[in-house]
C-alpha positions as CSV (number, residue, x, y, z in Angstrom):
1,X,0.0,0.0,0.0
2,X,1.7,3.5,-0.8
3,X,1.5,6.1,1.6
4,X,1.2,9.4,0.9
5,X,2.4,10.7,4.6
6,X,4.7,13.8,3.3
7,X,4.0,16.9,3.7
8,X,5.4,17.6,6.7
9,X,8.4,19.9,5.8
10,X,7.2,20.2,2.5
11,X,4.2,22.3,4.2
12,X,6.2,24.1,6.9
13,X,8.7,25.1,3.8
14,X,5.8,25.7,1.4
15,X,3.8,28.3,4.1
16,X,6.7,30.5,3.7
17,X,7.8,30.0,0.1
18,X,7.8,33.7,-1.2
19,X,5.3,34.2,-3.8
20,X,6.6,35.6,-7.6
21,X,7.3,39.5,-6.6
22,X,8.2,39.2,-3.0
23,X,11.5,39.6,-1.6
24,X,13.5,36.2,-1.9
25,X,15.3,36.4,1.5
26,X,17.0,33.1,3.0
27,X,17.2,32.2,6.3
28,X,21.0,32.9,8.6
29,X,23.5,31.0,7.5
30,X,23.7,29.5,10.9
31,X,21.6,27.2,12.4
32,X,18.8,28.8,14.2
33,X,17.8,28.3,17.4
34,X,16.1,25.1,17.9
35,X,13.3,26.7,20.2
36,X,12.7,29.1,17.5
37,X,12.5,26.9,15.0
38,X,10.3,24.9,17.1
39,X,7.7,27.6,17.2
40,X,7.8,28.4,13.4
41,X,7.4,24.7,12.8
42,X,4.4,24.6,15.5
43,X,2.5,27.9,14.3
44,X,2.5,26.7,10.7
45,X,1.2,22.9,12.1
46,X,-1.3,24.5,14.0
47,X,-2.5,26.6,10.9
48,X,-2.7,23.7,9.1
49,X,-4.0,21.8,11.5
50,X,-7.2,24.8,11.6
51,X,-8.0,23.6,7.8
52,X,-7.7,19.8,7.6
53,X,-6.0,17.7,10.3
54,X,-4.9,15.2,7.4
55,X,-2.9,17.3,6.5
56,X,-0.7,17.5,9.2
57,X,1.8,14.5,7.6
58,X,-0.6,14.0,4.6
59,X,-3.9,13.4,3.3
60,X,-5.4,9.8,2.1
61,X,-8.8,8.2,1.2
62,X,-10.2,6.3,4.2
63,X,-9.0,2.8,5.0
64,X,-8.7,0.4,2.6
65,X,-11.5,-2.2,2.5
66,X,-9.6,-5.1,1.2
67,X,-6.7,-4.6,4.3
68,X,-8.2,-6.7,7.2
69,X,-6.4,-5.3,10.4
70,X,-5.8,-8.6,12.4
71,X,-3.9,-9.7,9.3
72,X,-1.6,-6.6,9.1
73,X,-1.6,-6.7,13.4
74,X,0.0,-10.7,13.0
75,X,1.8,-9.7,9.8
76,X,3.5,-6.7,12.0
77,X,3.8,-8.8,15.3
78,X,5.8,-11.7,13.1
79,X,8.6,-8.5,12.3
80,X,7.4,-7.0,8.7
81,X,8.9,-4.0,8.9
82,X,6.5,-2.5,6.3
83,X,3.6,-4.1,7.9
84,X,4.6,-2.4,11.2
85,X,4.3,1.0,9.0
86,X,1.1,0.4,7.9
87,X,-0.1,-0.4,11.2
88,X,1.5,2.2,12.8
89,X,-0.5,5.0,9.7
90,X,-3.5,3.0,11.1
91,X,-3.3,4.2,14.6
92,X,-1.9,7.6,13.5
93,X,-5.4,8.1,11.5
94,X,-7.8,6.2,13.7
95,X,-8.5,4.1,10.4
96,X,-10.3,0.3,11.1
97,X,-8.1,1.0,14.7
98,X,-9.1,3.4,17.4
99,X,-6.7,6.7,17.0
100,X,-3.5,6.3,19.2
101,X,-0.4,8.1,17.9
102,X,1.7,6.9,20.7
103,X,1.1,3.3,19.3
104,X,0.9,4.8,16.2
105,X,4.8,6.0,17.5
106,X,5.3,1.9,18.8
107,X,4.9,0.5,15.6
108,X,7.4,3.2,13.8
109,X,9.7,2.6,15.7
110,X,9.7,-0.6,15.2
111,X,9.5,-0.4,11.6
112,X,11.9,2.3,11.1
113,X,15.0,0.3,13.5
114,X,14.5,-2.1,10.7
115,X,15.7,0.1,8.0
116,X,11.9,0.8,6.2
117,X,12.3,3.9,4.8
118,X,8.7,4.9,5.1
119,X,8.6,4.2,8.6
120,X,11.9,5.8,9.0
121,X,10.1,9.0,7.0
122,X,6.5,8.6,9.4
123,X,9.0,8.7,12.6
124,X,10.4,11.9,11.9
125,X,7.2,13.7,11.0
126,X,6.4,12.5,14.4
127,X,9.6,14.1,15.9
128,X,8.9,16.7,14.3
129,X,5.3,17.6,15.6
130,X,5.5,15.7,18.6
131,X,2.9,13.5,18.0
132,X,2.5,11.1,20.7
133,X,6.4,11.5,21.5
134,X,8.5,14.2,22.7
135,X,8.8,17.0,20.0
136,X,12.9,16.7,18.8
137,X,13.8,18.3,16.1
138,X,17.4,16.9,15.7
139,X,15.4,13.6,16.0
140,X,13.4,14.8,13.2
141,X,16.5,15.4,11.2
142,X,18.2,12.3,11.8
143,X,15.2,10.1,10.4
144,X,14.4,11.8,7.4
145,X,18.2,11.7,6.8
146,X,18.1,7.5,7.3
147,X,15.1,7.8,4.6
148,X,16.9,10.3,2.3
149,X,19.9,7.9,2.4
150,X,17.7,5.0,0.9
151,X,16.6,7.2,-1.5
152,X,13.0,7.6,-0.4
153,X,11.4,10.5,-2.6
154,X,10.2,12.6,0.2
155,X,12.8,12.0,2.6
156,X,15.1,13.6,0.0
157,X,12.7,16.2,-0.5
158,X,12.5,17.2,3.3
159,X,16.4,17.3,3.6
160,X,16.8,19.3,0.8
161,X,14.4,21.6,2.2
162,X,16.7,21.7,5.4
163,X,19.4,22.3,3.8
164,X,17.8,25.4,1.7
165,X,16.3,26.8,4.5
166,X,18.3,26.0,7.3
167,X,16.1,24.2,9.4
168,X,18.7,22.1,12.5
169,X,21.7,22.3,9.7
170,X,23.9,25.2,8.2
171,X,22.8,26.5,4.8
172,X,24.0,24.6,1.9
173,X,23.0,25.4,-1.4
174,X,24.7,22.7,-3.4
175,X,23.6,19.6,-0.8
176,X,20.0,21.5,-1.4
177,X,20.1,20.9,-5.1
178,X,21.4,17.5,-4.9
179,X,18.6,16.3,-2.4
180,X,16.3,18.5,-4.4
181,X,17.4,16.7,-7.7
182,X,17.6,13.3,-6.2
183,X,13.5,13.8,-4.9
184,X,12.5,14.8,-9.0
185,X,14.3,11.7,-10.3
186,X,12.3,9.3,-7.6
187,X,8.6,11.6,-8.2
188,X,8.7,14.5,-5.3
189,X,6.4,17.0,-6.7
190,X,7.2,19.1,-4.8
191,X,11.0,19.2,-5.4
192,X,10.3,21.1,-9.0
193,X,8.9,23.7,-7.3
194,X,12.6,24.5,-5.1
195,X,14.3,23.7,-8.4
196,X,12.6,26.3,-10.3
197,X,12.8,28.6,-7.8
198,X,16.5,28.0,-7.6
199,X,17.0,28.6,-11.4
200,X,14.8,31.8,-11.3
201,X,17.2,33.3,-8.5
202,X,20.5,31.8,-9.6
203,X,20.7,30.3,-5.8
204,X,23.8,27.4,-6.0
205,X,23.1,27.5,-9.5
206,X,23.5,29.6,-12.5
207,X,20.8,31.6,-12.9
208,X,18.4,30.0,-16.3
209,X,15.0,31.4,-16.1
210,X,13.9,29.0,-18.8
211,X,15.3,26.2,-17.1
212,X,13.3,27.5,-14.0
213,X,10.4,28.2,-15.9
214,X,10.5,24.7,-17.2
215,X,10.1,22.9,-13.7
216,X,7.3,25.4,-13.0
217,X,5.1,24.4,-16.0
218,X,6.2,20.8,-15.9
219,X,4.2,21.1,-12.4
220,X,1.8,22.9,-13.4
221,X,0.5,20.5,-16.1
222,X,0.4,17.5,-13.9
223,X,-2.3,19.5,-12.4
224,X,-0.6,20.8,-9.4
225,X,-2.4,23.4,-7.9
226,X,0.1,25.9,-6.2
227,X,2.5,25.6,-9.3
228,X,-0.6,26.8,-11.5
229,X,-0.7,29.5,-9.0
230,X,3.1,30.6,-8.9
231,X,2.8,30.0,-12.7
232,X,0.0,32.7,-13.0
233,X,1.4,35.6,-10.5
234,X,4.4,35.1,-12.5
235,X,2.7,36.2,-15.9
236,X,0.7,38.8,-13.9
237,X,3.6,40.5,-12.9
238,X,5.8,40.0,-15.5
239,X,8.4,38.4,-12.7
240,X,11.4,36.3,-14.5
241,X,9.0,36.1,-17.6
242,X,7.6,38.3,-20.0
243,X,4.1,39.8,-18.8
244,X,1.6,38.2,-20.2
245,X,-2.2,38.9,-18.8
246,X,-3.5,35.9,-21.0
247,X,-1.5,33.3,-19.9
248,X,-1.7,34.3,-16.7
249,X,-5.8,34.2,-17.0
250,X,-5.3,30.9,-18.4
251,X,-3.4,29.3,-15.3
252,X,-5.8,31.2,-13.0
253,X,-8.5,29.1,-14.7
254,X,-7.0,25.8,-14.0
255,X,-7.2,26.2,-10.6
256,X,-9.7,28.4,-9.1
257,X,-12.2,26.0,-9.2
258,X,-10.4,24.1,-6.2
259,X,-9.2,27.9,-4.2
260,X,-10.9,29.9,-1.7
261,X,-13.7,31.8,-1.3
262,X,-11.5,34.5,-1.3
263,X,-8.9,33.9,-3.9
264,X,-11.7,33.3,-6.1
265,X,-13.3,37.0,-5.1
266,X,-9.5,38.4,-5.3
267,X,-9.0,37.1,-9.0
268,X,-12.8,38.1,-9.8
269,X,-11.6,41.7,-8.6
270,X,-8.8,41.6,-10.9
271,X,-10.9,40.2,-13.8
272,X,-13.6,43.2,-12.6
273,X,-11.2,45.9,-12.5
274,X,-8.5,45.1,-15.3
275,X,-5.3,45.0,-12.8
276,X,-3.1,42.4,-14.0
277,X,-5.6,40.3,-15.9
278,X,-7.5,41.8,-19.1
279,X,-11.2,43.0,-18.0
280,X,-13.3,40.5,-18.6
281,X,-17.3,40.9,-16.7
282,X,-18.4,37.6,-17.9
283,X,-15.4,35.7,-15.9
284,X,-15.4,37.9,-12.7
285,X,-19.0,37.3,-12.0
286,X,-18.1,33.8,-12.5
287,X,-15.9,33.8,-9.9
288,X,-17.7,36.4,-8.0
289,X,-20.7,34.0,-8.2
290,X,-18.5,31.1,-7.0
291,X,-17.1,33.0,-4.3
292,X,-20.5,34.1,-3.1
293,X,-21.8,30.8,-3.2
294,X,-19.5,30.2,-0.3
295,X,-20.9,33.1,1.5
296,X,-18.2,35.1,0.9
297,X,-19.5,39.0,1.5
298,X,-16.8,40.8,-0.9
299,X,-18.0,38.5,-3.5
300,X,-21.7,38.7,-3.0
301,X,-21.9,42.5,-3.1
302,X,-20.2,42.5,-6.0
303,X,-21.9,39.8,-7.5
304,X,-25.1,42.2,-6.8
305,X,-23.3,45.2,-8.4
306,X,-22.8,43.1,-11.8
307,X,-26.4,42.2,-11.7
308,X,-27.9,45.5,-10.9
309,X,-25.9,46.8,-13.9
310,X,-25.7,43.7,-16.4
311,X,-22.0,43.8,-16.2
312,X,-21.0,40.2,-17.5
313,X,-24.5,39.2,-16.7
314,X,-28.1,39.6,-17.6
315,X,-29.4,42.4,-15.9
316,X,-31.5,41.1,-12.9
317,X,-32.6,43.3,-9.9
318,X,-34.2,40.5,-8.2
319,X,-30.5,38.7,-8.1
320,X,-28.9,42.1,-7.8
321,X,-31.2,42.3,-4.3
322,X,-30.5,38.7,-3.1
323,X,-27.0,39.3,-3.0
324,X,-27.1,42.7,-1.8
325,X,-29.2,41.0,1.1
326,X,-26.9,38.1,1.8
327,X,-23.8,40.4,2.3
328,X,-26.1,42.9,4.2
329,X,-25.3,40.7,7.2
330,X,-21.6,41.3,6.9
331,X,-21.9,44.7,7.0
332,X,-20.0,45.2,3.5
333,X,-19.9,48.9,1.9
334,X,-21.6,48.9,-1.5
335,X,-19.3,49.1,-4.6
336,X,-20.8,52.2,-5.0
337,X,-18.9,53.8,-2.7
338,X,-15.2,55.2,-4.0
339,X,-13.7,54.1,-1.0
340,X,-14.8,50.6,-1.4
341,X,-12.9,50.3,-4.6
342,X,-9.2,49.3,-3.4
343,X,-6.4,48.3,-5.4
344,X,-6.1,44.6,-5.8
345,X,-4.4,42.4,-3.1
346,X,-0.7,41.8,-2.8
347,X,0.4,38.1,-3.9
348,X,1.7,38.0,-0.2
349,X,-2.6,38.5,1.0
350,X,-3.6,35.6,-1.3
């Protein structure tokens, strides 16, 4: 069964990756302090935590109804290592077991002081967050290290993330690109993203905007939603490629299906207004309409402002005063009013 328990310092790094247009600052070049670190790490947990507790270490379908869990529990008890990682996700999730991460912790142990790479990558997530075991983040290092040095995708991935940012180790550029290359070859999405990135800055590489822009679209057509994004904000603003408000409305499109209620109503604004994307009425009450759906105020007021004046939509006053009505509640200013009409967020608000 693959396991898709990896986004542990993928999403710490990923939280703070700056956008296309904002200031590309590293961390020191010396290691910082580990209780520090510890509460950067912990704040962006927690905030992901708020959305979707999945995806604290990952996200995955429910469990599997073909995997009967007496015959994993004997499987794991007789010493298969990768049996005693599946038992020990099990217990992490709750799934066909009752939730208990520091069995959960038990059965990775186990696994991982057998040399499973997965189990070796599960431990260190756990070190990392301190679930259902002391919270050490030089622990947390160490494991993804043993799983990096078996060449498991993501445990390459989160060491070359280390190494970029320095998280519990120096700076190092060049061990960063290695790791970073090492997690493409073996599938780590997310590795492209750092690569590009890399490329675009000339950080421990020479600097080849095509080369960078190459990772970035490769990502972005296997349907990856924040590489659409970067993609996009990256033709809006004309940042390491030529501006180009079409493209950039075509890799808005892609994704904003799957973003927020208020990503949706920023990139409606944008659509509404002309800033960045060509004015198009038709596609911001789209997104407007999307974005109200989801009882998003900005959008619904808005959305009533197109229909009152048949902006991108037949006029209809009845609409125009259901969504007026809906956003009454929040208290919103009408679009009417000057003041109301501010300049489109900052990549860094989206």
């Amino acid at each position: 069964m693959k396991s898709k328990l990896y986004k542990t310092f993928f999403y710490l790094l990923l939280s703070s990756f700056p956008l296309p247009g904002q200031s590309q600052t590293l961390a020191t070049p010396n290691p910082p302090e580990t209780d520090n670190l510890g509460k950067k790490i912990q704040a962006t947990i927690d905030r992901q935590n708020q959305t979707d507790p999945k995806l604290i270490i990952g996200s995955k379908s429910p469990l599997d109804q073909n995997d009967e869990i007496e015959s994993l529990k004997r499987r794991a008890e007789r010493g298969d290592a990768r049996a005693q990682t599946d038992l020990g996700e099990k217990y992490y999730y709750g799934w066909g077991v009752e939730k208990n991460y520091k069995k959960s912790v038990e059965w990775h142990l186990k696994s991982a002081s057998q040399g499973d790479p997965l189990g070796e990558f599960h431990l260190g997530a756990m070190y990392e967050m301190g679930s259902g075991i002391a919270k050490d983040l030089s622990k947390a290092f160490e494991f993804y290290q043993k799983s990096a040095d078996q060449n498991y995708s993501k445990g390459n991935l989160s060491i070359g993330l280390a190494y970029y940012k320095g998280l519990c180790v120096p700076i190092d550029l060049n061990k960063a690109l290695s790791y970073f290359l090492k997690a493409d070859k073996e599938g780590a999405n997310g590795a492209k993203l750092y690569l590009s990135e890399m490329y675009f800055q000339g950080k421990g590489v020479d600097k080849d905007v095509q080369k960078g822009l190459g990772y970035l679209q490769s990502l972005a057509r296997e349907n990856v939603t924040y590489a659409q994004r970067f993609l996009a904000i990256r033709y809006e603003l004309g940042d390491g490629v030529e501006k180009n408000p079409d493209l950039a409305m075509e890799w808005y499109e892609k994704y904003l299906d799957k973003a927020s209620a208020n990503e949706q109503c920023d990139i409606a604004l944008k659509y509404e207004q002309g800033n960045g994307l060509n004015k198009d009425y038709a596609k911001a009450a789209k997104w407007f309409q999307k974005s109200a759906e989801k009882d998003n105020p900005r959008a619904q007021i808005h959305l009533s402002y197109l229909y009152e004046h048949g902006l991108g939509v037949e006029k209809d006053r009845g609409l125009a005063k259901k969504w007026k009505e809906k956003s009454e509640g929040h208290h919103v200013k009408c679009p009417d009013d000057p003041k109301y009409w501010i300049d489109p967020p900052k990549p860094s608000e989206f």
